[in-house]
N, C-alpha and C positions, 0 to 999 in steps of 0.2 A: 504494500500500500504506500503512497507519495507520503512522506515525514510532514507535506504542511493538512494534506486530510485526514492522515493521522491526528495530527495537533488538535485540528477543528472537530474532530472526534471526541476527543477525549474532554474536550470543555465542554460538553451535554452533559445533563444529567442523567442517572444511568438507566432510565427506560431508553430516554434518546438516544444516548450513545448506544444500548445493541444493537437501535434499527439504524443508525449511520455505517456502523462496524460490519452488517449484514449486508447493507445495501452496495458498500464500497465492496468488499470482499466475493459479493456476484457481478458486479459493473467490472472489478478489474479480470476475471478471471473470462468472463463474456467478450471483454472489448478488448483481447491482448497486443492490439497495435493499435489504441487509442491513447493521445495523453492526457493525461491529468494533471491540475491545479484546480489552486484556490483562484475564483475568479469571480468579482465584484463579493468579495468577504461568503462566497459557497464554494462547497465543491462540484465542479464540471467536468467532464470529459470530452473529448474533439478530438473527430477525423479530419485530417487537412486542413487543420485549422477550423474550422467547424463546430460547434457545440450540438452534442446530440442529447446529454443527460446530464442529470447532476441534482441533488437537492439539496435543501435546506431548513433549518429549525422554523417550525412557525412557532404562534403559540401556544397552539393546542396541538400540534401534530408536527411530523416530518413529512416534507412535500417532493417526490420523487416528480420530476417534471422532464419530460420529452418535448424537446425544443421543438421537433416534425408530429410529434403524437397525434394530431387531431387527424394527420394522413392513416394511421397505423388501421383503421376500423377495429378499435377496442371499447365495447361498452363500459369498461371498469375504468378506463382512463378519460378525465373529465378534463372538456374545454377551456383554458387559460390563459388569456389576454386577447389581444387582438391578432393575432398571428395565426402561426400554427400549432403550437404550443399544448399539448394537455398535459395531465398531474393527476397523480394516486396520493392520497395522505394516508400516513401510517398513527395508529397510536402506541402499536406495541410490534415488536419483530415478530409475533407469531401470526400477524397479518400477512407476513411477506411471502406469498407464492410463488414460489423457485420455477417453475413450470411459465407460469405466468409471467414471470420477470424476463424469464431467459427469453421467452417470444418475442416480448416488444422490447428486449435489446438485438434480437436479428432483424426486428423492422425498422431499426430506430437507424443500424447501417443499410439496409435495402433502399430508405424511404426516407430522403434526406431535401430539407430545400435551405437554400443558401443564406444562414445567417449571417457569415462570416464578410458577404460583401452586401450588406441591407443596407448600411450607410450609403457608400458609393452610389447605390441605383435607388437611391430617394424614398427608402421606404418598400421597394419593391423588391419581394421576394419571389425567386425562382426557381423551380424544381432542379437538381443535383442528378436524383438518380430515381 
């Protein structure tokens, strides 16, 4: 696991911290030529630069968020922002379906639109792959 998700890991409190620990520990083993870092103070991951995953502490929950998700057609994963964007919220790790996870990390590299140059084309986002 990256030393700074680690880090950000370990400052949850310990319900939080096993669904970060769980969530990091199936993201890195799914996405093994993705990289990771802390980005905008969460953990992400990115192809080509790219953001395809990554979550973070809410208040009440951990928010597993798919920057493409609203492409993936997953009824568990709920619409977020104006984008493409969906999210799962966890409250405890024994929510976390391994089955289910692993899926919408093979969609999440299948089924990618172009974060990484949103700025450049004003807003406008373009399918990848």
């Amino acid at each position: 696991m990256n030393n700074e998700i680690e880090a950000y890991n370990n400052k949850q409190e310990v319900n939080d911290k096993a669904i970060c620990d769980a969530l990091a520990t199936i993201i890195d083993a799914n996405l093994s030529n993705a990289e990771s870092k802390i980005w905008h103070a969460h953990p992400v991951w990115f192809l080509d630069g790219n953001p395809i995953v990554g979550y973070s502490k809410l208040k009440d929950s951990v928010r597993l968020l798919f920057w493409s998700g609203q492409s993936f057609d997953e009824p568990a994963l709920k619409n977020e922002g104006s984008f493409k964007a969906a999210e799962f919220r966890y409250t405890s790790a024994a929510q976390i379906n391994i089955p289910d996870l692993k899926r919408w990390l093979e969609k999440a590299v299948a089924i990618q639109w172009d974060y990484k140059n949103l700025v450049k084309r004003k807003g406008q986002l373009e399918r990848l792959k």
